[in-house]
VOGU-3710 file (C-alpha; in Angstrom, 3 decimals, decimal comma):
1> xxxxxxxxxx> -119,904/70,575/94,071  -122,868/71,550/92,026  -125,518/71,863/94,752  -123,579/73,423/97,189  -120,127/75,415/98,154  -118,247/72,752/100,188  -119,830/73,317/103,950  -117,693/72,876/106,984  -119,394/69,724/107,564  -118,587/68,036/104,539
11> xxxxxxxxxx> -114,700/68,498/105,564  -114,015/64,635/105,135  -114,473/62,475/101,939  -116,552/60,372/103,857  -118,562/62,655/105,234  -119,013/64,181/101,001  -120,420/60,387/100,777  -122,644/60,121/103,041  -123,908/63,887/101,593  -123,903/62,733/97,923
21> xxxxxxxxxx> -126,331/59,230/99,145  -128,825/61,752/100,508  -128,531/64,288/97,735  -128,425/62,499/94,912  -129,084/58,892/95,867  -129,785/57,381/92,591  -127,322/58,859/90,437  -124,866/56,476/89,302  -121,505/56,696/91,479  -119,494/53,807/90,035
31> xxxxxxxxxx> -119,551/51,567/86,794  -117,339/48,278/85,970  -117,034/46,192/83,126  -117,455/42,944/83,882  -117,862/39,581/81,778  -118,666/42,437/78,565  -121,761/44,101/80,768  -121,523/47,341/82,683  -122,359/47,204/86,471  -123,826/50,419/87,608
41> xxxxxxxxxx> -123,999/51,181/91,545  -125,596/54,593/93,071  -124,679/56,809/95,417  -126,434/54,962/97,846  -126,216/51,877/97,503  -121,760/53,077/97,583  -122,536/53,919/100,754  -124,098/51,061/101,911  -121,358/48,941/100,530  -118,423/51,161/102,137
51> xxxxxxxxxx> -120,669/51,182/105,515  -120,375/47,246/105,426  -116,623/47,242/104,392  -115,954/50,019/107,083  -117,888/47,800/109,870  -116,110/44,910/108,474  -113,058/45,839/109,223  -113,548/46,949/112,094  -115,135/44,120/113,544  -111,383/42,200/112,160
61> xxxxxxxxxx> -109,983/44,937/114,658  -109,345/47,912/112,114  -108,992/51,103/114,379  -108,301/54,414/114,463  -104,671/55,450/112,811  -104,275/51,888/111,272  -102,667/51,784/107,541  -104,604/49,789/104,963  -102,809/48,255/102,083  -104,880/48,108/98,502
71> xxxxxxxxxx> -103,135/46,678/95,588  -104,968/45,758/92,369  -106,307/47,235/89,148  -108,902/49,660/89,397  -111,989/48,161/90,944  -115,062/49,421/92,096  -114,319/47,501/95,652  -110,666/48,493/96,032  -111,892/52,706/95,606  -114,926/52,012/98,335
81> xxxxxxxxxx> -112,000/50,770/100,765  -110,517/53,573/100,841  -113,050/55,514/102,065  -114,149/52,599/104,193  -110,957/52,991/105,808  -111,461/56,697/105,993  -114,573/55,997/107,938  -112,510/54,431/110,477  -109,796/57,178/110,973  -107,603/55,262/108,981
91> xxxxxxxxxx> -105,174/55,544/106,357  -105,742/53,879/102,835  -102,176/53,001/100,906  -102,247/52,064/98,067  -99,351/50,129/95,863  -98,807/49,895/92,495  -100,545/46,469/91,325  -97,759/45,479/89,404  -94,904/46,104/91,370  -93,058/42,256/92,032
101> xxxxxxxxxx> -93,260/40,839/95,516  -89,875/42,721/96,921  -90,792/45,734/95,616  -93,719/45,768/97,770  -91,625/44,754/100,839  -90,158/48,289/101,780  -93,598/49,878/101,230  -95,596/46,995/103,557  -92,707/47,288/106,171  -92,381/51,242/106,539
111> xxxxxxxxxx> -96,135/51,946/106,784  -96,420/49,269/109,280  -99,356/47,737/107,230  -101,586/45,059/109,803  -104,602/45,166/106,942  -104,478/44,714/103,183  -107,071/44,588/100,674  -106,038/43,283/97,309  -107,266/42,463/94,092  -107,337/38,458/93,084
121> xxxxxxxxxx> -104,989/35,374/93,789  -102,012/37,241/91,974  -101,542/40,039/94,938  -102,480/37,314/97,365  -99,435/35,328/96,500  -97,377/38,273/96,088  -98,253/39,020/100,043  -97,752/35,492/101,018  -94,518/35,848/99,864  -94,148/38,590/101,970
131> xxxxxxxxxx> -95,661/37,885/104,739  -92,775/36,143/107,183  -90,615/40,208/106,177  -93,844/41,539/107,183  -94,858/40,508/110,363  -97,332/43,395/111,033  -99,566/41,781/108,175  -102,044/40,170/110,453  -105,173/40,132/107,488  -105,437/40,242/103,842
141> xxxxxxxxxx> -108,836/40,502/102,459  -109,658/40,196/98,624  -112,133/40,882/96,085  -112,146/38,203/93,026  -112,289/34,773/94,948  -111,055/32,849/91,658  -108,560/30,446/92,437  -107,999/30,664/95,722  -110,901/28,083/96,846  -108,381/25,983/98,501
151> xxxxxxxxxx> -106,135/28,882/99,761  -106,700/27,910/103,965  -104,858/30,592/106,154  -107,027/31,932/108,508  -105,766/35,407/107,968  -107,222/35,102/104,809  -110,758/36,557/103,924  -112,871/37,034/101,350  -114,151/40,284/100,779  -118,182/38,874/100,344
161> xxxxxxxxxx> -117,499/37,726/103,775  -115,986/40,905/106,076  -118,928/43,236/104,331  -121,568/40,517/105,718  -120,157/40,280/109,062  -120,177/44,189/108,641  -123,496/44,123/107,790  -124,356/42,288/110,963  -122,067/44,369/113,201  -124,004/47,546/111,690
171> xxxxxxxxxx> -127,557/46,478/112,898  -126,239/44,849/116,083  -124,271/49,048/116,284  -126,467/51,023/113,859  -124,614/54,305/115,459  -121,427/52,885/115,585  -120,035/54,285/112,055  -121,465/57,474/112,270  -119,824/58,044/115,439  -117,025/57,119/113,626
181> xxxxxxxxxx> -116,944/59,058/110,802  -118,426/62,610/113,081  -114,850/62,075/114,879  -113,211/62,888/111,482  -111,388/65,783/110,873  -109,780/68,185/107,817  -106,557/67,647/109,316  -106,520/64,054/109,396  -104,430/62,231/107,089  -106,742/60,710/104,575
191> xxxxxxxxxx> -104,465/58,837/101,799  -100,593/58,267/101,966  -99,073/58,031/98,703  -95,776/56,245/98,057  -93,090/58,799/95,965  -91,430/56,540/92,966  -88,241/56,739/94,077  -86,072/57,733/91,384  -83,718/58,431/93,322  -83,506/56,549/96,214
201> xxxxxxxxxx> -86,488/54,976/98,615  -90,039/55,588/97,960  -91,163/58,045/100,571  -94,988/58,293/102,384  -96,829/61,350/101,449  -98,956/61,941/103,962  -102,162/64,122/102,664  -104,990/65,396/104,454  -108,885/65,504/103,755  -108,458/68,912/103,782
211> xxxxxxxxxx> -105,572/69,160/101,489  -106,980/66,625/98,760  -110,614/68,232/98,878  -108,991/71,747/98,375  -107,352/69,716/95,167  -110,717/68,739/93,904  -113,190/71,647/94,574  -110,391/74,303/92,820  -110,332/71,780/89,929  -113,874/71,347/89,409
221> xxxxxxxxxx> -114,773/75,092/89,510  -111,892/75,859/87,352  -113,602/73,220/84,676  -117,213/73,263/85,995  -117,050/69,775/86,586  -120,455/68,327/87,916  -122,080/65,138/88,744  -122,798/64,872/85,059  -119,869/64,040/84,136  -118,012/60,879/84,101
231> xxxxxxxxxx> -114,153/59,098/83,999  -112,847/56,417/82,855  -110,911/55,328/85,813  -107,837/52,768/84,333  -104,641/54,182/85,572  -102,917/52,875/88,626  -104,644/53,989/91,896  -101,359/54,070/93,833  -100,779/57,194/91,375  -101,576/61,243/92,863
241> xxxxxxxxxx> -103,524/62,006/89,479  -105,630/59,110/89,926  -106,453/59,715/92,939  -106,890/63,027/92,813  -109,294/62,393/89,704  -110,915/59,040/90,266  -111,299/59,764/93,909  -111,052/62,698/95,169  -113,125/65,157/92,494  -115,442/61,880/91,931
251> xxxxxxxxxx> -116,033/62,373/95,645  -116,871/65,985/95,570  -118,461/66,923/92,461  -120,356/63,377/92,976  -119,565/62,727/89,004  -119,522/58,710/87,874  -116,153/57,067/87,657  -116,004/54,143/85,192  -113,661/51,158/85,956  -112,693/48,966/82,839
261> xxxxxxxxxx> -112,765/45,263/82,755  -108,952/45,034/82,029  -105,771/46,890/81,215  -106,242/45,158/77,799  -109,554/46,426/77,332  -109,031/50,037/77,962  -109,826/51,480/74,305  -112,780/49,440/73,889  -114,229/50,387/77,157  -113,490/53,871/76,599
271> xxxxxxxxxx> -115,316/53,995/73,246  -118,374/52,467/74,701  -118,532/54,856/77,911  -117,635/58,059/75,945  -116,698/60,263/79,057  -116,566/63,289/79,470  -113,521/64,092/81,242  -110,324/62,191/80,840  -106,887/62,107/82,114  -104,001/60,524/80,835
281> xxxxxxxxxx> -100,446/61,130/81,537  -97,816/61,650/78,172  -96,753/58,175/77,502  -100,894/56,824/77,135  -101,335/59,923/74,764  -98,128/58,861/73,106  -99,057/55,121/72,885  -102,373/56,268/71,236  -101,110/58,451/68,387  -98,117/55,409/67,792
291> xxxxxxxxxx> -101,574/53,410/67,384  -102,627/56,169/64,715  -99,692/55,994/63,100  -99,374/52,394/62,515  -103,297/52,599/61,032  -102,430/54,606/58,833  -99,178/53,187/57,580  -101,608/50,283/57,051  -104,265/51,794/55,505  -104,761/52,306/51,178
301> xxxxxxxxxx> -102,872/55,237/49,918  -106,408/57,592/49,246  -107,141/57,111/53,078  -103,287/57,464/53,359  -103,010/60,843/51,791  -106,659/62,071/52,996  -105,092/62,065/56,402  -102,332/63,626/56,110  -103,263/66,531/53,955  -106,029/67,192/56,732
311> xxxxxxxxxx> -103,632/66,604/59,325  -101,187/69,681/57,777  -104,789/72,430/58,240  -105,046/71,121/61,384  -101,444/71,964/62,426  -101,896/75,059/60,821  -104,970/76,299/62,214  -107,436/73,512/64,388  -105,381/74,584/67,713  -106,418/78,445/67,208
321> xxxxxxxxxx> -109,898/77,039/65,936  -110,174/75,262/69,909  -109,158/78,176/71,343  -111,579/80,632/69,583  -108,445/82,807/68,152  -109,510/84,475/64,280  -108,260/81,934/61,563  -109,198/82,853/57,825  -112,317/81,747/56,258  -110,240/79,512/54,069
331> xxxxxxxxxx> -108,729/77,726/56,773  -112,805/77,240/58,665  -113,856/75,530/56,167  -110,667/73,166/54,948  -110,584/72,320/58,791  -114,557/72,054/59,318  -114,599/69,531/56,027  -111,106/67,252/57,748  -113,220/67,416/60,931  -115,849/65,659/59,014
341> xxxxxxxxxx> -113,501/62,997/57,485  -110,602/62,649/59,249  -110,482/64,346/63,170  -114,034/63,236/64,183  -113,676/59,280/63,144  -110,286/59,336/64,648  -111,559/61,168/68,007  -114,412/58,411/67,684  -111,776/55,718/67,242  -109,760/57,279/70,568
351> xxxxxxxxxx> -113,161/57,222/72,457  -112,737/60,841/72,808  -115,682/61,942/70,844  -117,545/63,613/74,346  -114,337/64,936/76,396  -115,244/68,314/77,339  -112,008/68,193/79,356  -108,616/66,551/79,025  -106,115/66,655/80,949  -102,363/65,561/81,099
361> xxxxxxxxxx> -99,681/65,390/83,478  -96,814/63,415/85,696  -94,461/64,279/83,289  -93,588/66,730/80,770  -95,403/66,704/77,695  -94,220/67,236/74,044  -95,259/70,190/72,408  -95,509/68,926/69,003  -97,805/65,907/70,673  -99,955/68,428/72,647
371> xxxxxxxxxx> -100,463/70,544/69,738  -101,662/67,285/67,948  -104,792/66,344/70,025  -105,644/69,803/70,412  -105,557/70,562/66,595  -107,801/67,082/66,103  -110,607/69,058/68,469  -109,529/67,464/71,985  -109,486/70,005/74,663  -106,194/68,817/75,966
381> xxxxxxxxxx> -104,801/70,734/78,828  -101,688/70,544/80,656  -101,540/70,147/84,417  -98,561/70,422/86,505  -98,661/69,369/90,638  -96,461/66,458/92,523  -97,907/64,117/94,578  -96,535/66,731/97,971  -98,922/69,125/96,361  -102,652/66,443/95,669
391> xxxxxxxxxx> -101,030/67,202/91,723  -102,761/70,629/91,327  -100,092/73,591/91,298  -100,726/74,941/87,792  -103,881/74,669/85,854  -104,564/75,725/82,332  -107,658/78,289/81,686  -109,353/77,531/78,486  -108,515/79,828/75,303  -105,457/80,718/76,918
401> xxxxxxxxxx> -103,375/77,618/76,400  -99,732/77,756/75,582  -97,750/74,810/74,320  -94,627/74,786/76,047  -96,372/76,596/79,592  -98,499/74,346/81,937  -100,366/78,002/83,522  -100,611/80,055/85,617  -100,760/79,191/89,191  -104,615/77,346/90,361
411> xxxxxxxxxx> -106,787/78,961/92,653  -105,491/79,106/96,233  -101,730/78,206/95,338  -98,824/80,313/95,640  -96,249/79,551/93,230  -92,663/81,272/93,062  -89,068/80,566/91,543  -85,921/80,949/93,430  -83,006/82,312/93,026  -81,401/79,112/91,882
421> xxxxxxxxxx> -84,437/78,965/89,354  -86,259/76,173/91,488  -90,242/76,529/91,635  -91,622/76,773/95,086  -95,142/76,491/95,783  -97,142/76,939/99,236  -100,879/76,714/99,885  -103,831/74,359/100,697  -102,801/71,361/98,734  -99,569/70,800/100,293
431> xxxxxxxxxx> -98,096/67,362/102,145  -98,734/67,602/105,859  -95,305/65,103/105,929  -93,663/62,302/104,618  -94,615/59,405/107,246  -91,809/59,034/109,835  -89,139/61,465/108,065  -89,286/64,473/109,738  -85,762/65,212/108,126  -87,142/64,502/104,593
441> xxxxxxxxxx> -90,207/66,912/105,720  -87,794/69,493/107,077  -85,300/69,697/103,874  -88,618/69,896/101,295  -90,598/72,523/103,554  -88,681/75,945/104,309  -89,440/78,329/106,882  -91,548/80,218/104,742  -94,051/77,222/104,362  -93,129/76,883/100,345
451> xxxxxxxxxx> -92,462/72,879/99,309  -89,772/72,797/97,263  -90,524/70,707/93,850  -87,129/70,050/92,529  -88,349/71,252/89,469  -86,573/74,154/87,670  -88,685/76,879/85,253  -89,486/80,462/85,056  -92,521/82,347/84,541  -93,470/83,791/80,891
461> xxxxxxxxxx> -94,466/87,448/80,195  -98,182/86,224/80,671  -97,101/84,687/84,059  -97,832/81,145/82,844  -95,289/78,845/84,199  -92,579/76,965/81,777  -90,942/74,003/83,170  -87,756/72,884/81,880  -86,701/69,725/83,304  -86,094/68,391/86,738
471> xxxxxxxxxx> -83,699/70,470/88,401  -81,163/68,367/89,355  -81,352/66,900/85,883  -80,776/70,512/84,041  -77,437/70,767/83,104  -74,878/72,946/81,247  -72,586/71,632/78,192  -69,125/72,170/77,958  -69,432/75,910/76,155  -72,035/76,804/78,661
481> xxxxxxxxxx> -75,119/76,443/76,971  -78,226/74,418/78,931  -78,570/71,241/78,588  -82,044/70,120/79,368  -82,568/65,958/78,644  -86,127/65,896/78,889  -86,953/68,393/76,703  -84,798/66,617/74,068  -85,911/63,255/74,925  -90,308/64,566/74,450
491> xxxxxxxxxx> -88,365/65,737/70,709  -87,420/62,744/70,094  -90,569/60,175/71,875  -93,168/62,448/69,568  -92,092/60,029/66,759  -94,228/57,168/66,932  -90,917/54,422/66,075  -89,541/55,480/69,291  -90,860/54,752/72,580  -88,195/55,852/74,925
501> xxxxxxxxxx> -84,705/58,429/74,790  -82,581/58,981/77,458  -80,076/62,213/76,692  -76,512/63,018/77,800  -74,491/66,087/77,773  -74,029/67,966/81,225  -70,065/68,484/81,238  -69,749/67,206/77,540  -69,076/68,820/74,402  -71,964/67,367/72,428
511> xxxxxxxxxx> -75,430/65,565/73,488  -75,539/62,051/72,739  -78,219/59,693/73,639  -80,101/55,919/74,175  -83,068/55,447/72,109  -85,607/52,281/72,697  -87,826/51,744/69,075  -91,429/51,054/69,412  -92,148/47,251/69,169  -95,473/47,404/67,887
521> xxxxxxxxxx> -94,835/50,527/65,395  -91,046/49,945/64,112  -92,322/45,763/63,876  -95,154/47,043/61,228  -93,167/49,089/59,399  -90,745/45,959/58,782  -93,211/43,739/58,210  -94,544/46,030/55,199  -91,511/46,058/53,775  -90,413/42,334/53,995
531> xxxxxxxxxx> -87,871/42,591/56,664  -87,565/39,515/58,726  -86,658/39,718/62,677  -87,156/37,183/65,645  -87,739/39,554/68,662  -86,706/43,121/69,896  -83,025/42,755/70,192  -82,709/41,244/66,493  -85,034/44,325/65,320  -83,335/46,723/67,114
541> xxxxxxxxxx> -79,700/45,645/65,297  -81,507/46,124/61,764  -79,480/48,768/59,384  -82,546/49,440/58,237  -84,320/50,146/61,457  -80,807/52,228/62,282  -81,744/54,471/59,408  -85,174/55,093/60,259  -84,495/56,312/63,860  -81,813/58,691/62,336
551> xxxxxxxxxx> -84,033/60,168/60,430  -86,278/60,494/63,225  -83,159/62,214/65,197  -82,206/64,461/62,543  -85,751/65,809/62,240  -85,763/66,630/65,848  -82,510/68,390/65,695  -84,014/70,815/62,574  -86,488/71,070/65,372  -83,992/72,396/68,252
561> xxxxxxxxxx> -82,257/74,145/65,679  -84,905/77,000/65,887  -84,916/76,804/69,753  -82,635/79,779/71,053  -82,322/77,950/74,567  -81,339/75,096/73,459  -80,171/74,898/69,787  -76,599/73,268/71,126  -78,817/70,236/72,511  -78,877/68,498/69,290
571> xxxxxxxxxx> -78,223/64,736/69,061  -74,842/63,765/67,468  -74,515/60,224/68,636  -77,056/57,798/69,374  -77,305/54,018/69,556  -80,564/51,897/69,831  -80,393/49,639/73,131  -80,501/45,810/73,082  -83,828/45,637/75,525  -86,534/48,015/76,507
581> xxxxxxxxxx> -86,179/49,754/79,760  -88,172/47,886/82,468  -89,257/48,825/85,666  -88,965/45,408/86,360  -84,725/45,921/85,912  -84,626/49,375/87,863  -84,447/51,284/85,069  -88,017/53,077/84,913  -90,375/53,720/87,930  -93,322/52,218/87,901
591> xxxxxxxxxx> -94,863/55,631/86,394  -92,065/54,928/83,781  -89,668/57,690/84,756  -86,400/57,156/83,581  -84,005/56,516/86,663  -81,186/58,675/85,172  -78,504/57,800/87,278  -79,117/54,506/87,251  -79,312/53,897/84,090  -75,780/56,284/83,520
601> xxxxxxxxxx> -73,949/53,791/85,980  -76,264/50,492/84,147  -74,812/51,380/81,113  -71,419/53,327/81,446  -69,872/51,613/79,314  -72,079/52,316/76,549  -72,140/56,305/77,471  -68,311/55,780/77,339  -68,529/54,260/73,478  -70,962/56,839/72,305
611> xxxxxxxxxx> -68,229/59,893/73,485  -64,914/58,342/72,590  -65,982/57,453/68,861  -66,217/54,333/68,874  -68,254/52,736/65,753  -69,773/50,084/68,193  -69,591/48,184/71,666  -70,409/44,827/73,076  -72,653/44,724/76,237  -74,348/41,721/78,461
621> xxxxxxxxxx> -77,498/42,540/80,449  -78,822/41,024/83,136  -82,916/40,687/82,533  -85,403/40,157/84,977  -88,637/37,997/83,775  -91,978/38,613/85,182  -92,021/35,484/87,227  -89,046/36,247/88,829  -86,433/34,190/86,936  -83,393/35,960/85,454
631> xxxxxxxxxx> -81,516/35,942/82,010  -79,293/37,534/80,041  -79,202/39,799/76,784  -76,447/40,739/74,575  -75,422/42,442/71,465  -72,622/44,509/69,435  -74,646/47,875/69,224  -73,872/49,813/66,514  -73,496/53,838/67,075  -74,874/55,934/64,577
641> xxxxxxxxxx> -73,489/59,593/63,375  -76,806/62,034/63,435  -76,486/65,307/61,205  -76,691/68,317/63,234  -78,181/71,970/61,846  -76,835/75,571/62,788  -78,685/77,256/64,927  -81,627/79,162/62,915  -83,802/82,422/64,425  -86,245/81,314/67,026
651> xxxx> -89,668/80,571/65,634  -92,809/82,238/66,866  -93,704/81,144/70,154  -96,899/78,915/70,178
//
């Protein structure tokens, strides 16, 4: 908070709204995109739309303790509910917007939601469907009335509606909502996140105010983040590093958050707002340098070979350059000329031509994609948190950023390993619970107060933290060595022809693994060279597109051929899978995290072909469609022999 150190009185997000409309009333607080023309609304005039929404809802009989469901893309109206909710001593949940109608089911049932606030007709239906599971669900308000003119149940309520009865109940009760919002407290529960589940039911994380504001202010001091600065807010709210971003250090640094008209329209919007701070996890920074990629496969061969000669002086010196670390005269002025013709059109084209600050996280990244954005000029920083911890554990200090680290431990957290290797951390940020599972709270929380992240790592001479993999996902192969699958897998998903890997080897003699090709980048490259397909599955059982994802493979193994750790991990066996992994089949979460064991028992059969030497195997999958039907895909998938390097010295640590 620029103005101020955070004062005891501004210990709810509400409460940081209400200070932000007196402070700094006409500084714009939200934007959206809509129809092609940005909507700008102040500080003030957020607060006079949350104070309707809040009086709204509680003149539908919203009260104190009462969960509130919000499902929908980002929009400025779904963000304001939250704190309207807040306002109320409630509890703002919000889903993922395109989870199907069952999905939702578990969530609605076990937070006991009576109120929802949703985007359009599509979430409206979804809850309808719902609704005789969900008996609790006594209103559902939403915010785009399109199509749903002659939807009649009297539960149902436009959003326009509730803020003007809200409006009314706030003169008839013009102390009402204050009162409301003085009776707030740090300790209250202010957001309840849903965990994916990968391995088993989705669990309530139950935050405070407290908790999530500690989250923001150590953030925004750590990267001087001010109301100055802005976000584009696209990535689903039902997600810890939105919320801690779009919400939480929007809140208390009173900076602008930026909602885009669409999903579709993302990169377009982005260009046009230009922010200043941006947050993406892996597979959108992936995505956008497959998008590079394909360009410049398409583009003439001067352009062609511009780009990547520029591209090799970046890797060889444009990280260092970032980071203010000596780099020969030579190198400043092959790099400054590239940044002239190559990295600043290609930042422009990103819509990353004014991030100050970028940040990554939810997963492990790459280190050959970090290094990328950071050699282009993007100040691309690693972050590394859970949703039990508001997603701020480890924080990266600029000029001191490693590739494979994610930091040292932020401000005010405690972070330690265990004996078994497992990081622990305790401090401010921490889960008060997991709604009604004190057992679940009890096995994550020790007696010591440290929340245990299943995450295993170890802390470098510089005590920056390294994570390897999940913990209960780190292996060992048969002669011992570690076996680490998503540190192979981020080898292999840097190439842009391959969107998704999935590794094997604990217990076996030799890693083997799944690979899912890029649609949009693997489909180009056919197309350029004349090779005809009808649809994923036919592409996928190309020769041709066989060769070109072992060449990817055998690149990465060179790759892990220098890594002393994990040298053994090397790919021998792979096959390319008849259909992407869907969240819609189970197979991802809807962060797209590969469900491991589900997809080992999904696909046994095929793990069993790719370790007994088999040349190829049949399989039939069941498919799910978006609206709701089911099918079925199958194929002969070929498996394909990947050449395998000895181990080499270790290469100079980034």
């Amino acid at each position: 908070m620029s103005d101020n150190v955070r004062l005891p009185s501004l210990s709810t997000f509400p409460r940081l709204l209400m200070h932000h409309a007196q402070m700094r009333p006409n500084h714009p607080a939200t934007r959206e995109k809509d129809m092609g023309i940005w909507q700008t609304w102040t500080w003030s005039q957020v607060a006079e739309e949350v104070r309707a929404m809040a009086c709204g809802l509680a003149e539908l009989g919203f009260k104190r303790g009462d969960n509130l469901a919000i499902i929908g893309d980002n929009r400025p109206r779904l963000y304001w509910a939250m704190c309207a909710a807040q306002c109320l001593g409630g509890v703002p949940v919000p889903l993922y917007q395109d989870a199907v109608a069952a999905e939702m089911v578990f969530v609605l049932q076990d937070a006991g939601i009576k109120f929802a606030i949703v985007e359009d007709q599509e979430q409206v239906d979804k809850l309808l469907e719902n609704k005789s599971q969900c008996p609790d669900l006594l209103h559902i308000l939403y915010d785009d009335p399109r199509g749903l003119r002659h939807y009649n149940q009297s539960f149902l309520h436009g959003l326009d509606e509730v803020q003007e009865m809200g409006r009314i109940h706030n003169r008839n009760h013009p102390e009402f909502l204050d009162g409301e919002i003085e009776q707030g407290r740090q300790d209250d529960v202010a957001v309840m996140l849903y965990t994916s589940g990968t391995t088993g039911k989705p669990k309530g994380v139950c935050q405070t105010h407290g908790a999530f504001i500690a989250a923001a202010q150590s953030g925004c001091e750590f990267d001087k983040l001010g109301p100055d600065d802005n976000i584009l807010s696209y990535l689903p709210m039902a997600w810890v590093g939105d919320h801690l971003f779009s919400f939480a250090q929007a809140t208390y640094a009173g900076f602008t958050i930026n909602c885009p008209e669409s999903g579709d329209t993302v990169m377009t919007d982005m260009r046009e707002i230009g922010p200043s701070y941006y947050f993406a996890p892996p597979r959108v920074f992936e995505n956008l340098l497959t998008q590079v990629m394909i360009r410049m496969e398409d583009a003439g061969a001067l352009k062609r070979n511009m780009f990547h000669y520029f591209m090799d002086v970046a890797r060889r010196c444009g990280a260092e350059i970032l980071d203010g670390k000596p780099v020969s005269g030579g190198d400043r002025l092959f790099y400054a000329l590239g940044n002239l013709l190559v990295y600043g059109p290609l930042r422009n084209v990103l819509g990353m031509s004014r991030i100050r600050v970028a940040y990554t996280a939810g997963a492990a990244i790459g280190p050959d994609l970090f290094r990328f954005y950071r050699s282009i000029g993007v100040n691309l920083k690693q972050l590394y948190g859970a949703t039990e911890t508001c997603a701020a554990v480890c924080l990266q200090p600029d000029g001191q950023i490693k590739f494979d680290t994610v930091g040292p431990p932020a401000p005010g957290v405690e972070v330690k390993i265990d004996d078994s290797g497992e990081v622990l951390v305790r401090g401010a940020v921490m889960l008060k619970e997991y709604y009604k599972r004190p057992d679940a709270t009890a096995e994550s929380i020790d007696a010591q107060g440290y929340f245990h992240t299943g995450d295993a790592g170890f802390f470098d001479e510089d005590g920056h933290l390294k994570i390897i993999d999940r913990a209960k996902d780190v292996g060992k192969l048969a002669n011992g060595a570690m076996f680490a699958p998503n540190y192979i897998e981020n080898k292999l998903k840097f190439f842009s022809h391959i969107k998704e890997a999935v590794a094997f080897g604990d217990r076996k003699d030799e890693v083997c693994a799944f690979i899912n090709i890029d649609m949009g980048a693997v489909g180009n490259w056919a197309e350029r060279r004349n090779i005809a397909y009808s649809g994923y599955t036919d592409l996928a059982l190309k020769t041709e597109v066989h060769e070109l994802i072992r060449d990817c493979v055998e690149q990465a193994n060179a790759e892990l051929a220098h890594d002393a750790m994990l040298s053994d991990s090397q790919v021998h066996r792979f096959l390319i899978l008849h259909k992407e992994l869907d969240p819609d089949d189970d197979e991802l979460t809807r962060t797209r995290k590969v469900r491991r064991g589900f997809i080992g028992e999904k696909y046994g059969v095929l793990i069993d072909a790719l370790y007994s030497g088999k040349a190829s195997q049949f399989i039939e999958t069941e498919v799910k469609f978006e609206d709701g039907r089911k099918g079925k895909v199958s194929a002969d998938l070929r498996i394909v022999e990947a050449k395998t390097f000895p181990p080499q010295s270790a290469k100079k640590a980034a």
